[in-house]
C-alpha positions as CSV (number, residue, x, y, z in Angstrom):
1,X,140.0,111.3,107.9
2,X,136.8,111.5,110.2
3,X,134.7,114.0,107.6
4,X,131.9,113.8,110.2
5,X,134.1,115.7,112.8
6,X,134.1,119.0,110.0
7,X,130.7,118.7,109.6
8,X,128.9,121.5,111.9
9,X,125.9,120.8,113.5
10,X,123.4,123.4,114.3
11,X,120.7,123.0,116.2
12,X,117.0,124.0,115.4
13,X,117.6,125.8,112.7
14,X,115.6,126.2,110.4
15,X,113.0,125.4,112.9
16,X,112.5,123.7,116.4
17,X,113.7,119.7,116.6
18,X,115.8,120.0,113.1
19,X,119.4,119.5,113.6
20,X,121.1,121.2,110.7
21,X,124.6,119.7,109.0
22,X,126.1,122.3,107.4
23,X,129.0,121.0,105.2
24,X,130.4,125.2,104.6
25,X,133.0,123.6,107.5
26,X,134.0,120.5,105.6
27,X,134.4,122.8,102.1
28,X,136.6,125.2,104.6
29,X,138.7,122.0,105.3
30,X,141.1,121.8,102.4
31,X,141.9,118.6,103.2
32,X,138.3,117.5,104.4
33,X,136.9,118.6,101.1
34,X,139.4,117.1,99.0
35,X,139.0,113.7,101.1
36,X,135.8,114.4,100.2
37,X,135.6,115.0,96.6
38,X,138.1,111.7,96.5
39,X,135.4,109.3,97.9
40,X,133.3,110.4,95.3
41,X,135.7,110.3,92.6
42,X,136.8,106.7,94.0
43,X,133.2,105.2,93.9
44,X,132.3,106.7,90.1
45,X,135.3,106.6,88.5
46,X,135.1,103.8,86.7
47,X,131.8,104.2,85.9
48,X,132.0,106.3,82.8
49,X,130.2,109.4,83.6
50,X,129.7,112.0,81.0
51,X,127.8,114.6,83.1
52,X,127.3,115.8,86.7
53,X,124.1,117.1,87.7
54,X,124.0,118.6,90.7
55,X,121.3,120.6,92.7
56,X,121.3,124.5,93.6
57,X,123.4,125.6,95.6
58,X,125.6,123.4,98.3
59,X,125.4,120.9,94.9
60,X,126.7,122.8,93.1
61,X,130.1,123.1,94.7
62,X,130.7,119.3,95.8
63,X,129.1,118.1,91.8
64,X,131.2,120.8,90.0
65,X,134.6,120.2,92.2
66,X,133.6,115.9,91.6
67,X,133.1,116.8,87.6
68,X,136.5,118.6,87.2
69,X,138.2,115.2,88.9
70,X,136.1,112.8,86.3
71,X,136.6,114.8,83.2
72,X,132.7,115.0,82.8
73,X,130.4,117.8,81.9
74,X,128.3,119.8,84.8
75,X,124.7,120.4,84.5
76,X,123.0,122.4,87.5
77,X,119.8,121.8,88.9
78,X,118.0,124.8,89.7
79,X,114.5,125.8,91.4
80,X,111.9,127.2,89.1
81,X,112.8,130.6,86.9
82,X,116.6,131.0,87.9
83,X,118.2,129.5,84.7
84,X,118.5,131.9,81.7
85,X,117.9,130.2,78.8
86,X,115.1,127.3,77.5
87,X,114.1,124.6,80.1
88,X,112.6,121.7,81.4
89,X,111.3,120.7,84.1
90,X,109.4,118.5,87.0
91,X,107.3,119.9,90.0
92,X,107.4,117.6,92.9
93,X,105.4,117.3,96.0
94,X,106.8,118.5,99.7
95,X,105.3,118.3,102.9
96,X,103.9,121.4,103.0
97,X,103.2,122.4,98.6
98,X,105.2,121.6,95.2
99,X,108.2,123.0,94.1
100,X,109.8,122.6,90.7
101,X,113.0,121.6,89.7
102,X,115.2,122.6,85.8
103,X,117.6,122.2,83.8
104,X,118.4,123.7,80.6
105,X,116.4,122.1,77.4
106,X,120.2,121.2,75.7
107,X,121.6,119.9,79.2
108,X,121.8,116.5,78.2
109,X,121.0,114.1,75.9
110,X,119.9,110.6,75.0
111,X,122.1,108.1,76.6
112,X,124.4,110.7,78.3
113,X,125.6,108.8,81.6
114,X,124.5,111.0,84.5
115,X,125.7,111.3,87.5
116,X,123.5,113.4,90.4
117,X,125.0,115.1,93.1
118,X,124.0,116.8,96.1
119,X,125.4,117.6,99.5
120,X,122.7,116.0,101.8
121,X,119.9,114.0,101.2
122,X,117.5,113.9,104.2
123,X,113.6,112.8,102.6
124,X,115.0,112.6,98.8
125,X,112.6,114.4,97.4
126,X,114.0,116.5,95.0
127,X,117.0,114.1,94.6
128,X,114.5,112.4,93.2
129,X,112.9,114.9,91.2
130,X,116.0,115.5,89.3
131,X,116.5,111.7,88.7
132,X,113.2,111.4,87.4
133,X,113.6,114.4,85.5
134,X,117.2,113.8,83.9
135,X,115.5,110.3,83.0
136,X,112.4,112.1,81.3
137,X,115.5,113.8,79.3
138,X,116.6,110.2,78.3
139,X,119.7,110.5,80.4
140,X,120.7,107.4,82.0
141,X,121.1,108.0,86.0
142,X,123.9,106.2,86.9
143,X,123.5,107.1,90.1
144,X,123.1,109.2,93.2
145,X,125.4,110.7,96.0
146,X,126.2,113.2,98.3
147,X,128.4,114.0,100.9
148,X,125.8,113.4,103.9
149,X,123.1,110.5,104.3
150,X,120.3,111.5,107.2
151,X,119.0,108.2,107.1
152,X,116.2,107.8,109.7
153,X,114.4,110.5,107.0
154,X,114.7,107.7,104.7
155,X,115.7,110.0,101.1
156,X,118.4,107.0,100.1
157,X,116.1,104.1,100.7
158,X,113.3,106.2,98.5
159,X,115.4,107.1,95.8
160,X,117.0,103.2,95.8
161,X,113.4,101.7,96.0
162,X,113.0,104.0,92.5
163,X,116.1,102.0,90.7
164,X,118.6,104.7,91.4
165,X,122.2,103.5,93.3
166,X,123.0,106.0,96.2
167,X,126.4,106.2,97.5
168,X,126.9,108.7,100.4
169,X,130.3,109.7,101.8
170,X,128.9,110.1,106.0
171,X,126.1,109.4,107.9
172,X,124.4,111.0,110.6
173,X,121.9,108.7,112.6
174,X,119.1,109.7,114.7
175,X,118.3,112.9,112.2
């Protein structure tokens, strides 16, 4: 199945020059997003994962759906104040400020196997923020993915120069 071709591409938004991949047509897909969800679950299967992290909000669909198909735990990843309970967390450097990614205190533990997911990685930098901060936790990252790669931005190659494994379902060039 050609995921690509359910993957909507809107032009300049959210400003001038970016070409936005919005995956709300792939989840719409039953087929697509189970296609989808079966990559995943083919690549990390055997890779004993206990937990799936996944980042607010697109992340949360694709890494809870890819939990419920390894039998692991899911842990979201959320921007600064919109968990309830104790956290932790990791402020990381954009373009244009810091941000802050958490998770709860209790999310994982030492030695849980971790797997991070996310929708789209375009720079990686707060797929990388959430690796760093699950590791901080003294969760082992078994790896990365998502359901779409803009590689000319360069996120997988940064978060692979860092140790983590990225596996990516599509791939957009020229993005």
């Amino acid at each position: 199945m050609d995921l690509k071709s359910l993957i909507r591409t809107i032009p300049h938004y959210p400003k001038p020059g970016v070409m936005f991949r919005d995956i709300t047509t792939l989840l719409a897909d039953p087929a697509g997003f189970r296609a989808a969800i079966s990559a995943l679950r083919e690549r990390y299967g055997y890779a004993q994962i206990g937990k799936v992290a996944a980042v607010e909000a697109r992340g949360f669909i694709i890494g809870s759906a890819l939990a419920l198909e390894l039998g692991a735990g899911f842990v979201p990843i959320r921007k600064r104040g919109k968990l309830p309970g104790a956290t932790v967390g990791l402020d990381y450097e954009l373009e244009y400020g810091v941000d802050r990614v958490e998770m709860h205190v209790d999310a994982v533990g030492a030695g849980d196997r971790v797997l991070l997911v996310d929708d789209l990685i375009a720079t990686g930098g707060t797929a990388a923020a959430a690796c760093r901060l699950l590791s901080a936790a003294n969760a082992i990252v078994v790896g990365a993915c998502f359901v779409v790669d803009l590689p000319d931005l360069g996120g997988a190659r940064r978060l692979q120069s860092s140790g983590v494994e990225v596996f990516s379902v599509c791939a957009f060039e020229g993005d």
